[in-house]
LUMNU-826584 format. One record per residue (C-alpha): x, y, z. Coordinates in pm, whole numbers, plus 50000, padded with zeros to 5 digits. Each point is the difference from the previous one (the first is absolute). Last residue first. Example, Ala and Ser with C-alpha at 12.3 -4.5 7.8 and 13.67 -1.06 7.14 Angstrom:
BEGIN
pt X: 51367	Y: 49894	Z: 50714
pt X: 49863	Y: 49656	Z: 50066
***
This chain:
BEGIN
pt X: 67881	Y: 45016	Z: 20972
pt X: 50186	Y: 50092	Z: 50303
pt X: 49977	Y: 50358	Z: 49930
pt X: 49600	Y: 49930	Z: 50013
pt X: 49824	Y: 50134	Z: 49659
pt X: 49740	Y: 50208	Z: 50019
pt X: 50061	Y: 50242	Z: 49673
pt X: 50046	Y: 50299	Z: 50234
pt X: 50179	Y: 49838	Z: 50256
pt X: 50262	Y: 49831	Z: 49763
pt X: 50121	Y: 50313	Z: 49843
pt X: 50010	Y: 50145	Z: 50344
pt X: 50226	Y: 49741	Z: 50102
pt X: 50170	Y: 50003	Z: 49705
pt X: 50065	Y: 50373	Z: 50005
pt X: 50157	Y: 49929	Z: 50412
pt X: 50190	Y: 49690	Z: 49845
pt X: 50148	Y: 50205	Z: 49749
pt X: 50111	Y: 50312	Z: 50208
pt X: 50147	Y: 49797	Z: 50288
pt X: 50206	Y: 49807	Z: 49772
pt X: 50130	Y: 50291	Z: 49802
pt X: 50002	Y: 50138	Z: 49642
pt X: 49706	Y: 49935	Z: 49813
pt X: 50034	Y: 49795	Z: 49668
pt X: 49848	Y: 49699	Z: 50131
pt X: 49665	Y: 50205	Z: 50037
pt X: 49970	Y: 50000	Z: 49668
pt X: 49975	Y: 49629	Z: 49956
pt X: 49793	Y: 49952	Z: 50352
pt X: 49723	Y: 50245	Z: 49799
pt X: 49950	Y: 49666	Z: 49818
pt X: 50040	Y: 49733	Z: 50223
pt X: 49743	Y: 50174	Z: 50205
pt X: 49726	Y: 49964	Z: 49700
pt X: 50107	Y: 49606	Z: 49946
pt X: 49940	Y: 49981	Z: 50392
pt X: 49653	Y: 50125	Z: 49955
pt X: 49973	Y: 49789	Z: 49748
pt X: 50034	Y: 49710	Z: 50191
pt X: 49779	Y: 50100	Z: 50284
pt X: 49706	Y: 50026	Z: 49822
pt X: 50087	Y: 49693	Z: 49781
pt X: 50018	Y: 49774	Z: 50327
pt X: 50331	Y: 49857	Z: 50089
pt X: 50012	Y: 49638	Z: 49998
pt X: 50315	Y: 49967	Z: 49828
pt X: 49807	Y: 49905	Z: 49702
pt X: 49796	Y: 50284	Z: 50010
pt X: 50317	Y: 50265	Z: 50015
pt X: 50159	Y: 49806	Z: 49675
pt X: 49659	Y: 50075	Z: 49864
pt X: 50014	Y: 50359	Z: 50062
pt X: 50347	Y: 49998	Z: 49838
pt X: 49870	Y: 49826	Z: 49677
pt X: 49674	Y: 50271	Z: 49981
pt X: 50249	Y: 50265	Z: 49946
pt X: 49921	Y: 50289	Z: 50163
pt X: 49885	Y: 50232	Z: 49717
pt X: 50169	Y: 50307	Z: 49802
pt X: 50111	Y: 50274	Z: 49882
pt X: 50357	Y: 50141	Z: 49918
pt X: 50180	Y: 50379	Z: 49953
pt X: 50265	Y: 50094	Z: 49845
pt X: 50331	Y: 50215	Z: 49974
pt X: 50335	Y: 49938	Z: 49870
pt X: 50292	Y: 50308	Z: 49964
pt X: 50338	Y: 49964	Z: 49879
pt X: 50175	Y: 50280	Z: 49925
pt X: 50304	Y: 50082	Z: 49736
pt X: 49868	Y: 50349	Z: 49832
pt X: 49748	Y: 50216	Z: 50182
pt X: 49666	Y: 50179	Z: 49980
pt X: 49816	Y: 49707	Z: 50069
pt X: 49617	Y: 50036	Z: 50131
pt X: 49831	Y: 49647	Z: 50085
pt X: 49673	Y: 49855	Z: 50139
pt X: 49775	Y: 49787	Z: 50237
pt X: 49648	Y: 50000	Z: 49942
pt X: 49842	Y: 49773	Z: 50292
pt X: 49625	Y: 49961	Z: 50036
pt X: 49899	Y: 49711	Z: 50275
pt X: 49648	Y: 49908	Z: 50038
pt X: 49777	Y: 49765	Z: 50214
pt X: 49651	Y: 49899	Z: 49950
pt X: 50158	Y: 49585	Z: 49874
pt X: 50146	Y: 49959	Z: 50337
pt X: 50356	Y: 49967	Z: 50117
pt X: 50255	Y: 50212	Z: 49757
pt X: 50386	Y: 50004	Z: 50047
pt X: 50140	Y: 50326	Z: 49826
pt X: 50306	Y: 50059	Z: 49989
pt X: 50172	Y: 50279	Z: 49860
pt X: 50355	Y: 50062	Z: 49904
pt X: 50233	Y: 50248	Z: 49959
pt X: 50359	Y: 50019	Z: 49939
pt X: 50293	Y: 50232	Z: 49913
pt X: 50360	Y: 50018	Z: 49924
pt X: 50124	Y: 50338	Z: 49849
pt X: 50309	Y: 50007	Z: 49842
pt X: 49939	Y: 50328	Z: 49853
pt X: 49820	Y: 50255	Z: 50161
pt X: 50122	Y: 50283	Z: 49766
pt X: 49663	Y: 50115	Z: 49882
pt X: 49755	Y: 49837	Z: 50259
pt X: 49860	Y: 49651	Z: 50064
pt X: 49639	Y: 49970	Z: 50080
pt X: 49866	Y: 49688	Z: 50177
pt X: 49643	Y: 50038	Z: 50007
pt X: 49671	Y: 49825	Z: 50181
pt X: 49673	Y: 49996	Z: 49987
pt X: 49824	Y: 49746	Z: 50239
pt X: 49682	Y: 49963	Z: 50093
pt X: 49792	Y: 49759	Z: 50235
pt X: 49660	Y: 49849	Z: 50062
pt X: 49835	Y: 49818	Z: 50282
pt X: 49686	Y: 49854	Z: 49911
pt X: 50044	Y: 49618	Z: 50220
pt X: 50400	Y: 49949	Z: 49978
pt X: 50275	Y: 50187	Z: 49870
pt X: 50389	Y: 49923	Z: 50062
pt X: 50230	Y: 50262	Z: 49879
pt X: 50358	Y: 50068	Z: 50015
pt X: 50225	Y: 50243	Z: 49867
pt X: 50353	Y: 49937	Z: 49924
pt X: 50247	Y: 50332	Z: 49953
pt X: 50360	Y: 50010	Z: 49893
pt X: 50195	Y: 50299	Z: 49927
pt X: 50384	Y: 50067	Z: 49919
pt X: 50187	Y: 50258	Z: 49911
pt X: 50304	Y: 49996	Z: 49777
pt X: 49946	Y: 50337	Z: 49823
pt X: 49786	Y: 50308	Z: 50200
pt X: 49645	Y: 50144	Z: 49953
pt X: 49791	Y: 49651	Z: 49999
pt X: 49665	Y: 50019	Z: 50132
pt X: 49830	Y: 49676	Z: 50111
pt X: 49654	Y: 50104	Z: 49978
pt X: 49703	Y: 49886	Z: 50235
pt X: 49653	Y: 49972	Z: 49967
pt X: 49766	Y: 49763	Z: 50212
pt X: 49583	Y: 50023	Z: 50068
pt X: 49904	Y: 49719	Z: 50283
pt X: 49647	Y: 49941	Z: 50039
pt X: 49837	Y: 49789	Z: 50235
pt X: 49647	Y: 49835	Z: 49934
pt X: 50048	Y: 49715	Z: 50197
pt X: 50338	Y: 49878	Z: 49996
pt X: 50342	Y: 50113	Z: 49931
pt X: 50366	Y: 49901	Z: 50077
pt X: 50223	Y: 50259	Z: 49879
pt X: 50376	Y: 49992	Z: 50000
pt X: 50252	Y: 50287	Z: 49869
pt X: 50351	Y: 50007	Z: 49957
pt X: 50223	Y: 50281	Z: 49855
pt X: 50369	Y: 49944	Z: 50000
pt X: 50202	Y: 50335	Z: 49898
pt X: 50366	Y: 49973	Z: 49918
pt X: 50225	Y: 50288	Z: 49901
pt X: 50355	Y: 49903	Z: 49876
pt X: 50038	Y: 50318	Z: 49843
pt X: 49764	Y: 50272	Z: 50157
pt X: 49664	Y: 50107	Z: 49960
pt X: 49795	Y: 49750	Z: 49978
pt X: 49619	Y: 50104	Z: 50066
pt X: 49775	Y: 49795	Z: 50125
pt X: 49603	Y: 50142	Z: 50017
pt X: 49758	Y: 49726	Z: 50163
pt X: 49639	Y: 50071	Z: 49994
pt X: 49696	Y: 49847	Z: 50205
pt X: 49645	Y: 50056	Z: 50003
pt X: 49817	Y: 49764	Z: 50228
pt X: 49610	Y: 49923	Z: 50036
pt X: 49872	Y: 49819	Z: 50200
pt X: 50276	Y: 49983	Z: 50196
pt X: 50230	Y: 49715	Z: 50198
pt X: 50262	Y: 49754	Z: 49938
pt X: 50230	Y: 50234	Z: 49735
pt X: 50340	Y: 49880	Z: 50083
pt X: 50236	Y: 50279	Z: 49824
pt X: 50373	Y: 49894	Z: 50011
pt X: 50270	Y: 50226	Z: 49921
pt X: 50354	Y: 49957	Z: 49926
pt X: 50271	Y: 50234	Z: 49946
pt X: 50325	Y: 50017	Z: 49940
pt X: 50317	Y: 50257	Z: 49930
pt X: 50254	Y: 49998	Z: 49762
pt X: 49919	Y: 50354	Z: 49920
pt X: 49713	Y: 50167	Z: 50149
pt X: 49630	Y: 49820	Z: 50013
pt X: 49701	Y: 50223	Z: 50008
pt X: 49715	Y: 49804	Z: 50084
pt X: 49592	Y: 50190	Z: 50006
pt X: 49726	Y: 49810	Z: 50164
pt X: 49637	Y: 50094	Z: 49981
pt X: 49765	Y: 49782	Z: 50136
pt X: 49609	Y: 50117	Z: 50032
pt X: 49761	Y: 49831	Z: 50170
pt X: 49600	Y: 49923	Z: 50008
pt X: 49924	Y: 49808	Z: 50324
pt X: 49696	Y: 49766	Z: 50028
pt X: 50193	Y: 49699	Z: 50000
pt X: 50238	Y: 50154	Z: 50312
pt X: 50314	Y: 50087	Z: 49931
pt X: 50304	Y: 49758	Z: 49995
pt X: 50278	Y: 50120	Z: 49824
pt X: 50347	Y: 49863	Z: 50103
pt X: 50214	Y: 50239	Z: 49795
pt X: 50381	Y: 49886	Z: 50061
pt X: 50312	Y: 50223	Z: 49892
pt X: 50339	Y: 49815	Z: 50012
pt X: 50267	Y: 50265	Z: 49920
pt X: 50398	Y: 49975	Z: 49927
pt X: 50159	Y: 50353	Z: 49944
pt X: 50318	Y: 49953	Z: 49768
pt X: 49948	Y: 50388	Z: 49887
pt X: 49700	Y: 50130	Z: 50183
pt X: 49668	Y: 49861	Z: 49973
pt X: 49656	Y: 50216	Z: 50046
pt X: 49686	Y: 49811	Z: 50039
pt X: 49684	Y: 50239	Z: 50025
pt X: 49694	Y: 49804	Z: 50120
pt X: 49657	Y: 50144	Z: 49981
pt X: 49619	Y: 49906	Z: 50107
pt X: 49649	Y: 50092	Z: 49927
pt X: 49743	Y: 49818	Z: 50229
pt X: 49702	Y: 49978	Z: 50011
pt X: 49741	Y: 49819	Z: 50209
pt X: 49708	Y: 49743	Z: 50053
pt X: 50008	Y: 49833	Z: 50362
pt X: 50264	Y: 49702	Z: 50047
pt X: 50007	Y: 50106	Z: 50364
pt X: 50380	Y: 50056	Z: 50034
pt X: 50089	Y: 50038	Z: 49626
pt X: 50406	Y: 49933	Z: 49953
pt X: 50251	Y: 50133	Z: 49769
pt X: 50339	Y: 49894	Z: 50107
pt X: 50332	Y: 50099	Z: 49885
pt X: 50321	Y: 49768	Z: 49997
pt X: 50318	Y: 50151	Z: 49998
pt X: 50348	Y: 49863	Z: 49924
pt X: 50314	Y: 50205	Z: 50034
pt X: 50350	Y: 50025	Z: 49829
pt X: 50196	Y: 50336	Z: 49939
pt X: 50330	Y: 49988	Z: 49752
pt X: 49864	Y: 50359	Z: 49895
pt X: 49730	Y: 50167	Z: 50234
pt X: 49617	Y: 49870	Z: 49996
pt X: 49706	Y: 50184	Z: 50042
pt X: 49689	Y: 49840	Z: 50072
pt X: 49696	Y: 50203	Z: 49955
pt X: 49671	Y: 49814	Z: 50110
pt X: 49662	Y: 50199	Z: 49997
pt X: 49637	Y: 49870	Z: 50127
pt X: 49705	Y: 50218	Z: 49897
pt X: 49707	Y: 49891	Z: 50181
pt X: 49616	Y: 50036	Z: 49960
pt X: 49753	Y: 49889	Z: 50209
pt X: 49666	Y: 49850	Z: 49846
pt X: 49930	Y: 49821	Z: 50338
pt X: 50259	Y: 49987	Z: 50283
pt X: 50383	Y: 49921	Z: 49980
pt X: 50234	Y: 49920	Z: 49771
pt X: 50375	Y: 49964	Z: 50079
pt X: 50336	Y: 50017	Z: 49899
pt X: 50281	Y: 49828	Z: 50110
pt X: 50400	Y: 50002	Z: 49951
pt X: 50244	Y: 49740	Z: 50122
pt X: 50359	Y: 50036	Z: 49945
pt X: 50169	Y: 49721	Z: 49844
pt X: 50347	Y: 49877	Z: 50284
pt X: 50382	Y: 50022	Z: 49853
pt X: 49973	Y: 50396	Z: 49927
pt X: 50300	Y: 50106	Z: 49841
pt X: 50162	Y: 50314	Z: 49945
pt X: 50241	Y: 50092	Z: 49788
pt X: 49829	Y: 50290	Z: 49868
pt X: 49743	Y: 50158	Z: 50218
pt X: 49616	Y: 49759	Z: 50029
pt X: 49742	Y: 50252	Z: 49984
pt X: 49670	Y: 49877	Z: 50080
pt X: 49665	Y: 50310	Z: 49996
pt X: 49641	Y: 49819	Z: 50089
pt X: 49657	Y: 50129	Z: 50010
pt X: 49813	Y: 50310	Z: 50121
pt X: 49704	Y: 50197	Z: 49845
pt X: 49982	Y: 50017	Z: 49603
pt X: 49685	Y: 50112	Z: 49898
pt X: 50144	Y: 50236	Z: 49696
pt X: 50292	Y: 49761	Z: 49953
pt X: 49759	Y: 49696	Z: 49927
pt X: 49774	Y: 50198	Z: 49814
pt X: 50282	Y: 50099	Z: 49760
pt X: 50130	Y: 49656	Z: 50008
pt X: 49577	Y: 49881	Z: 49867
pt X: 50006	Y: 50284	Z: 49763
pt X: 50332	Y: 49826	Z: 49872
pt X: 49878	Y: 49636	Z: 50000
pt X: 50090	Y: 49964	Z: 49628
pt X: 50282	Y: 49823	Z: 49995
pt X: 50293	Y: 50250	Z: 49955
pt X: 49982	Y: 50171	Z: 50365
pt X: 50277	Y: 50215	Z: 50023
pt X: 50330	Y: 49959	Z: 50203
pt X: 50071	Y: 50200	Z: 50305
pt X: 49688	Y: 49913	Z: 50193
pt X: 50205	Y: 50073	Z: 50321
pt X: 50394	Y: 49992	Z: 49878
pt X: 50186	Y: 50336	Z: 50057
pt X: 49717	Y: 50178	Z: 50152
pt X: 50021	Y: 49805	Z: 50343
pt X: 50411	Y: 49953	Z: 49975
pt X: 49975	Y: 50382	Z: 49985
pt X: 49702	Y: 50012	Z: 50230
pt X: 50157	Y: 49784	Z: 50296
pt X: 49882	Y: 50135	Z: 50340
pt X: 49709	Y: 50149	Z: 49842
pt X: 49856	Y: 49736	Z: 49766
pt X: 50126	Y: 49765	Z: 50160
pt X: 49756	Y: 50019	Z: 50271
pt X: 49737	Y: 50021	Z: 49786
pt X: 50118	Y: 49676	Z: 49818
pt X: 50051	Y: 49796	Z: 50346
pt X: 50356	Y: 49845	Z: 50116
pt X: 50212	Y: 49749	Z: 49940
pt X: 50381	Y: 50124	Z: 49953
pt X: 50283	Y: 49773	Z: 49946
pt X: 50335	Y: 50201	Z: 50190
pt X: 50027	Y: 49798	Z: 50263
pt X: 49937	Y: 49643	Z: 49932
pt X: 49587	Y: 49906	Z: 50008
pt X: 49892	Y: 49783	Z: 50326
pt X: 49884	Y: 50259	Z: 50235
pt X: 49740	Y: 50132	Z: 49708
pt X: 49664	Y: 49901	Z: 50147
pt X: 49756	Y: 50247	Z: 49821
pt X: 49632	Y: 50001	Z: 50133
pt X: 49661	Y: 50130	Z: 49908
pt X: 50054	Y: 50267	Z: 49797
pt X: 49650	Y: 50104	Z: 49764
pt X: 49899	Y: 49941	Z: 49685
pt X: 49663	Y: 49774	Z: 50085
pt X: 50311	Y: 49770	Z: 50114
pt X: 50382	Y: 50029	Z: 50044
pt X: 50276	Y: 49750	Z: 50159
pt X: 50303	Y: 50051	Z: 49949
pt X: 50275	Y: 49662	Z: 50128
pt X: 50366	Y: 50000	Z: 49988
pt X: 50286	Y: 49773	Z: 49978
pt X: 49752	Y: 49702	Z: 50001
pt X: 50054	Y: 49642	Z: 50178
pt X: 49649	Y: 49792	Z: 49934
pt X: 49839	Y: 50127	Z: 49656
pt X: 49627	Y: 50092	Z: 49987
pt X: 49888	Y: 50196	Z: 50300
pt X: 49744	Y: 50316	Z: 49979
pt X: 49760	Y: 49824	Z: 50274
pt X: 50105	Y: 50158	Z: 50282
pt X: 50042	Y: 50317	Z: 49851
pt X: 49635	Y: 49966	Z: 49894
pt X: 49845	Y: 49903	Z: 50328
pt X: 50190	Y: 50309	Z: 50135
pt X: 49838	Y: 50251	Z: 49772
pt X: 49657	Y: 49858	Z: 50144
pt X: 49769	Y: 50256	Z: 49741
pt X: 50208	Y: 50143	Z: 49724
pt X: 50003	Y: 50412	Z: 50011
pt X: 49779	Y: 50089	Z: 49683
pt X: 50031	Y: 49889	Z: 49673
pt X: 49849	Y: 50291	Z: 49760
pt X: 49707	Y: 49836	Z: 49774
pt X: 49940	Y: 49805	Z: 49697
pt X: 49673	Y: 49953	Z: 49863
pt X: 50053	Y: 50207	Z: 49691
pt X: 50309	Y: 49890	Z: 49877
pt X: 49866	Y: 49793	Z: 49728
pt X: 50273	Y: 49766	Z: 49832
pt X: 49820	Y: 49664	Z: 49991
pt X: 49785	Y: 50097	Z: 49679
pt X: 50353	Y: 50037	Z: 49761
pt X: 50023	Y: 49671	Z: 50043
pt X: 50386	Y: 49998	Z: 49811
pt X: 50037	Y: 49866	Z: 49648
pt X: 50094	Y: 50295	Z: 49792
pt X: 50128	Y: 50244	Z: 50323
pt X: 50303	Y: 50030	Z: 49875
pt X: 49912	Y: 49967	Z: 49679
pt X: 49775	Y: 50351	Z: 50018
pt X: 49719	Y: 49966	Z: 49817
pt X: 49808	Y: 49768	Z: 50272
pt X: 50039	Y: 50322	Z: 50219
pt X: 50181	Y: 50079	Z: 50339
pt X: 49908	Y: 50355	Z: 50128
pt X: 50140	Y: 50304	Z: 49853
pt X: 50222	Y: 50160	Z: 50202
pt X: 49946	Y: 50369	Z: 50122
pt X: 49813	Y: 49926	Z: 50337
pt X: 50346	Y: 49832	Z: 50095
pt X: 50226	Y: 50239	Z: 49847
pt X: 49850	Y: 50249	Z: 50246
pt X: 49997	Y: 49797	Z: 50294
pt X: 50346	Y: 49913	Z: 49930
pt X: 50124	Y: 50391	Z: 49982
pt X: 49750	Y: 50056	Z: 50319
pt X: 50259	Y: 49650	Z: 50143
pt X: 50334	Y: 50204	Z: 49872
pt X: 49830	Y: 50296	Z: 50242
pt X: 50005	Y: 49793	Z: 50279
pt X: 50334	Y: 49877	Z: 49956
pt X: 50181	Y: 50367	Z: 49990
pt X: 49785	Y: 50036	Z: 50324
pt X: 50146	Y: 49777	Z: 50171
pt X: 49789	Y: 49650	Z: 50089
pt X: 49892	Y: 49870	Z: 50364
pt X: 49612	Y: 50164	Z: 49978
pt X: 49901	Y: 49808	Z: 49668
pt X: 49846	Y: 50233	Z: 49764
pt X: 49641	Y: 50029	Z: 49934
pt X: 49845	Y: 49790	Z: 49696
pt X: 49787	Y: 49701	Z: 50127
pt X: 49733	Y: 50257	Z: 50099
pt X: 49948	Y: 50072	Z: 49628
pt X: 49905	Y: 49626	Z: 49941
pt X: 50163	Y: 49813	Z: 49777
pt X: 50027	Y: 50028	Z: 49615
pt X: 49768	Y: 49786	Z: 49787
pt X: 50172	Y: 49758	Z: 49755
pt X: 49711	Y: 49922	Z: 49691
pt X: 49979	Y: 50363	Z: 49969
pt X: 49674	Y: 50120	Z: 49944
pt X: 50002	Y: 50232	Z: 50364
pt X: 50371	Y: 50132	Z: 49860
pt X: 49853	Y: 50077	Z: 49682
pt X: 49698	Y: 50185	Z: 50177
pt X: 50239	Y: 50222	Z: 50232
pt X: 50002	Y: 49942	Z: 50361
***
């Protein structure tokens, strides 16, 4: 290793981390060398670089991190890789590796089926749209790694006209100390297509780990997609998000991150309009505690007129928990009649938390109407007295101010099922009964 990588704040992994996987072509093979390559090439992140400004630079050593090897009781994890009740379709993947794929309930023509294996029974579709776009928000040496390590994971393509009525339940897992995983979601979906999927990121022994994760969204023309993220790593797992939303003409999207887990979590969200009458929704909620960290950039990238975007993050921070937020709605030339939104909100519990949020603009059009900001602030001390003299106690209450809060975005979810299964979970992690 050479002595600027070894004075790197970002160390590369191991060496034995870096043979092929046995189930990909050849043609992908030598795309991962390419990776490798680009990988060692990056520079690592640096307090110069603003998009790296405010990040802990410190929890992004590599070192420790090993290959995952073959999970240990692969049927204790299929059996517990349930969310939802009535699925179309269920994959379930941990330490990088196919574990099961129930796909009797899909309509014909929907395929389900593992990256390696779509990379050779469907290369053109394959090359067409894996890691198509680029990586804009700073976590390129991260993508690079990602596709250099890259093992299994998950290809959807919905064809046009088709629609799936039941979400389609994706898992990955962590398993074993210092393992590494690189979990992959492509969705592909055909004009006037509708599906809803809802990926899960689970730790099974809540032992340190990493993970470094992509989602490619593609939508078609008229294509209708409801993309959940249910993130909930260990807190002693450093993770990497990187989404990337292309959204055709007249077509919508919305995706909701819930970030329950990490130590430290990286995520970016890339939506690009493409299309008139484009609509991306982008959604995140983060309840943190401890000394969780939860780094956010996203840009809401205009390239076609009468689009659409709306994103609301929220953030609730208790005990030295911290959070960042950068944000950017960018219109291009000839985007006019762009309507876009972002907001941040940031609900802060104890005096040792903080909450950094820099939202901004880029017009390059005429007639558009764009808002963006981000908030701060306390439970008010009036509510947690209304709680008191109900006879609730004040630990309680403002736990239920805190679920009232994510319960706002969560409102905006499509589907019964789907919003009482995120409430639920909401719920669970702050300890709150449904009931209450």
């Amino acid at each position: 290793m050479s002595a600027a990588l070894e004075n790197a704040p970002v160390q590369i992994l191991p060496e034995s981390h870096q043979s092929p996987p046995v189930g990909w072509p050849s043609w992908f093979r030598e795309l991962q060398c390419a990776a490798q390559e680009e990988f060692e090439r990056c520079p690592a992140p640096s307090r110069k670089n603003e998009a790296w400004r405010y990040s802990d630079l410190a929890a992004l050593d590599l070192s420790s991190f090993l290959p995952a090897t073959f999970p240990d009781g692969p049927e204790s994890l299929i059996a517990a890789s349930c969310g939802l009740g009535d699925v179309a379709a269920r994959m379930v993947l941990a330490n990088n590796r196919l574990l099961a794929l129930d796909t009797k309930g899909l309509p014909e023509g929907v395929l389900l089926k593992p990256l390696d294996v779509a990379a050779r029974e469907d290369e053109a579709l394959f090359r067409e749209f894996f890691m198509a776009q680029p990586v804009e928000l700073g976590s390129h040496r991260f993508a690079e790694l990602h596709r250099s390590r890259l093992e299994s994971g998950a290809l959807l393509y919905v064809p046009p006209g088709l629609e799936v009525d039941l979400p389609i339940e994706i898992f990955h897992w962590v398993q074993g100390a210092h393992a590494s995983v690189y979990p992959h979601t492509l969705i592909i979906c055909g004009e006037r297509s509708k599906v809803t999927v809802v990926d899960s990121f689970r730790s099974a022994d809540g032992k340190p780990a990493f993970a470094c994760g992509v989602n490619d969204l593609h939508l078609g023309a008229g294509a209708r997609l409801n993309y959940i993220a249910v993130q909930e790593w260990s807190d002693k797992t450093l993770a990497f998000h990187i989404n990337s939303t292309t959204v055709a003409k007249d077509a919508t999207s919305t995706a909701l991150c819930a970030n329950f887990g990490g130590a430290f979590v990286r995520g970016e969200s890339y939506s690009r309009m493409i299309g008139e009458g484009a609509r991306s929704e982008m959604f995140s909620l983060s309840p943190l505690d401890g000394s969780r960290q939860v780094d956010q950039r996203t840009l809401q990238d205009h390239a076609a007129p009468n689009a659409s975007s709306d994103l609301l993050y929220l953030n609730a921070l208790d005990d030295t928990s911290r959070s960042i937020f950068a944000g950017l709605i960018k219109v291009q030339e000839g985007a006019h009649r762009t309507d876009a939104y972002q907001k941040v909100r940031n609900l802060i519990l104890s005096d040792t938390s903080e909450a950094n949020s820099m939202p901004g603009l880029e017009i390059l059009a005429d007639d558009v109407r764009c808002t963006h900001g981000a908030t701060s602030g306390e439970i008010n001390e009036e509510e947690l007295f209304y709680f008191e003299a109900r006879g609730i106690p004040r630990s309680l209450g403002r736990k239920l101010i805190v679920n009232g809060f994510f319960q706002t975005l969560l409102e905006r979810i499509e589907g019964c099922a789907l919003r009482t299964y995120l409430s639920r979970l909401v719920s669970a992690k702050l300890g709150v009964s449904p009931s209450e």
